[in-house]
Phi, psi and omega in degrees: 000355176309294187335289153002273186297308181332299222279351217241314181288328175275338159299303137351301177286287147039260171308325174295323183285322179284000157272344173266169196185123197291121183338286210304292191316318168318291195306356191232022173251141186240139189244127194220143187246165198301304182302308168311356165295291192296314191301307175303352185058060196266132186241149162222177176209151182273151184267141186196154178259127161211207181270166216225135172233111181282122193261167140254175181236137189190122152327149168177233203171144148267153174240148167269147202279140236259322165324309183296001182263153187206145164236181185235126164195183195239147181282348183237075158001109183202192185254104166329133179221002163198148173207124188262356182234150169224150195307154175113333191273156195251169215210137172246156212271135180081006147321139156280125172266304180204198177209133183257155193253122214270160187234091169205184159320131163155137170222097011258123170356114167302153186240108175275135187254110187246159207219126153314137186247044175189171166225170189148196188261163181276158139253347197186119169238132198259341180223116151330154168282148185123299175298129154299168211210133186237174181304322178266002156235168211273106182311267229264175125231140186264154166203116182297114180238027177276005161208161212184156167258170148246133192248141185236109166268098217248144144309121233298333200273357176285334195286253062134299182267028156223154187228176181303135161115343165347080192306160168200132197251126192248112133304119180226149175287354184282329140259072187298039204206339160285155112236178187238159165231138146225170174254162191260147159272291181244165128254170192301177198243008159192161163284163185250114190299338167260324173248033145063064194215146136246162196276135166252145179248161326070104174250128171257112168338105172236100150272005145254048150066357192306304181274132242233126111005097199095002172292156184276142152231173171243102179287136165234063205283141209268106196239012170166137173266150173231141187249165188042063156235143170282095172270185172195152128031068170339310181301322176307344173276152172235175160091181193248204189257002165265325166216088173288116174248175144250198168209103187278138176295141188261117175309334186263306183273153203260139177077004177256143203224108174302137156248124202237121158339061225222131146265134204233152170289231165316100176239139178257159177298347190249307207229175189233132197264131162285109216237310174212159167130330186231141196251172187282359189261002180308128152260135184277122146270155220230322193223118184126312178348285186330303211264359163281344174299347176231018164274352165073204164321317191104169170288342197242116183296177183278334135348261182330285186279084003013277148014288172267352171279323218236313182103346183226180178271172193206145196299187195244045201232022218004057186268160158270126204304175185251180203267358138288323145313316166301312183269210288292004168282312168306320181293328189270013182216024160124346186083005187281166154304111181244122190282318171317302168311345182298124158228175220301331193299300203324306144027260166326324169272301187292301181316321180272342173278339175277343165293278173330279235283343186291338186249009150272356156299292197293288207308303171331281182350273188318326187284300223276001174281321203276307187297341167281311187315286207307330180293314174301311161348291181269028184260299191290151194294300205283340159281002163269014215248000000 
């Protein structure tokens, strides 16, 4: 009869388990019915391990590389009389740019052809058509913009943990929609005394030309890598530094969001490193967060969506009901049989009664054999012997 009982002792917790349903976890689920999803824009990401790069955060600029500027001017002092470029343009090395009327002997005066000696964009125009032009000074500038610096302004005690070749994931506002890598080159040749800042340079791929001379940026200066560590989303923490939470997406219920305790590491300006609290198949909302933290309870009881995940009804603490709670549920509605009230114990219970008769079928079986063997047994002469 061990078996029996065993089988009876594992049904039981079983059923016991799948009826309970944890407080502390109740009390800390925000319930969003679709439409409360979408308004909140609610986002999520899978949590997984990977390499975690501990970062700085650092202000900064585009610059044009300083090699890269070329002009336009004449060896002779005359009157522009055709100008063929405008700021904006894109220029190729050796273009006719424009053509000057020479300030010399002549009827008619000679007309000189002046040509870029660089390509890039016009940046700058210094003489209208019409106007003179002396020798020492410049009609265009021309600037080669397929590569630029980003200049980053890190703190002095920071420089000291970087070196040539440093990587940095570059953000600019003007194109929130880009990002860039560069490598540092240099730092600036001196500090800046009041914000305790050195200049860092970074040279940037731009072949398509997006990026401008003065523009703002944002540096994520990379200063050491980890490889299987779990993180999430810097926007995904909430809470202060005494109780840092997330909000894990709920495997079971649809729209529902756990607010979960986690201790975290390494935090960076983008990402947070975790130490406990979260497993990797877990998702983390990432966008949305904020505004769940003020969301109370949610619009949808906790009831309710059990209910509907589950199929059947559930007190309202979403615990299951128990088979008094069923039959009187039964009484109230006519005494018919109600299937909604059925849950996975009853099942369970009907399976184990189909067990129990089977191994009481076998065990007769087995008795009424042992007493045909034991009859034959004593028939024969040579078995009393």
């Amino acid at each position: 009869m061990k078996p029996i009982i065993l089988a009876l002792c594992l049904s039981g917790c079983a059923f016991a388990a799948e009826s309970a349903i944890d407080p502390e976890r109740a009390a800390n689920t925000v319930i969003l019915d679709e439409t409360g999803t979408k308004n909140l824009r609610i986002e999520t990401t899978e949590v997984e391990e990977t390499e975690f790069e501990e970062s700085v955060f650092s202000l900064g600029r585009i610059e044009a590389i300083p090699s890269s500027r070329s002009g336009v001017s004449s060896r002779v002092a005359g009157r522009i009389i055709e100008l063929k470029a405008a700021v904006g343009d894109s220029i190729e090395a050796g273009q006719e740019i424009a053509r000057l009327e020479a300030r010399v002997a002549g009827n008619p005066p000679p007309v000189l052809t002046l040509t870029s000696a660089g390509k890039g964009l016009v940046t700058k125009s210094n003489v209208a058509l019409g106007e003179p032009l002396e020798p020492e000074a410049s009609l265009l500038e021309i600037t080669d913009l397929s590569s630029v610096y980003a200049v980053a302004r890190v703190p002095e005690h920071l420089a000291g943990k970087m070196k040539t070749g440093t990587v940095a994931h570059i953000k600019v506002a003007a194109l929130p929609d880009e990002k860039f890598d560069g490598e540092l080159l240099r730092f600036g040749t001196e500090a800046d005394r009041v914000s305790g800042t050195l200049d860092a340079i970074f040279k940037l791929a731009n072949p398509n030309l997006t990026l401008r001379p003065g523009m703002r940026s944002e540096f994520s200066i990379v200063l050491g890598k980890r490889e299987g560590v779990m993180s999430v989303p810097r926007a995904a923490l909430q809470g202060d530094a005494a109780n840092r939470i997330l909000y894990v997406k709920d495997f079971d219920i649809e729209n529902a969001f756990v607010k979960t305790k986690v201790e975290v590491g390494r935090i960076t300006d983008s990402r947070v490193e975790v130490i406990s609290g979260l497993l990797p198949v877990d998702e983390v909302v990432t966008r949305g967060a904020y505004s769940l933290a003020f969301a109370g309870g949610g619009s949808v009881s906790l009831k309710e969506a059990l209910d509907a995940a589950h199929g059947h009804e559930h007190n309202e603490d979403g615990s299951e009901l128990t088979a008094e709670q069923k039959a009187a549920k039964a009484a109230e509605n006519g005494g018919g049989h109600s299937h909604e009230g059925e849950s996975g114990g009853s099942m369970i219970w009907k399976l184990i009664s189909g067990v129990l008769a089977l191994i009481v079928v076998g065990q007769a079986f087995l008795k009424g054999k042992s007493n045909k063997d034991h009859a034959a047994l004593a028939a024969k002469p040579e078995a009393r012997v």
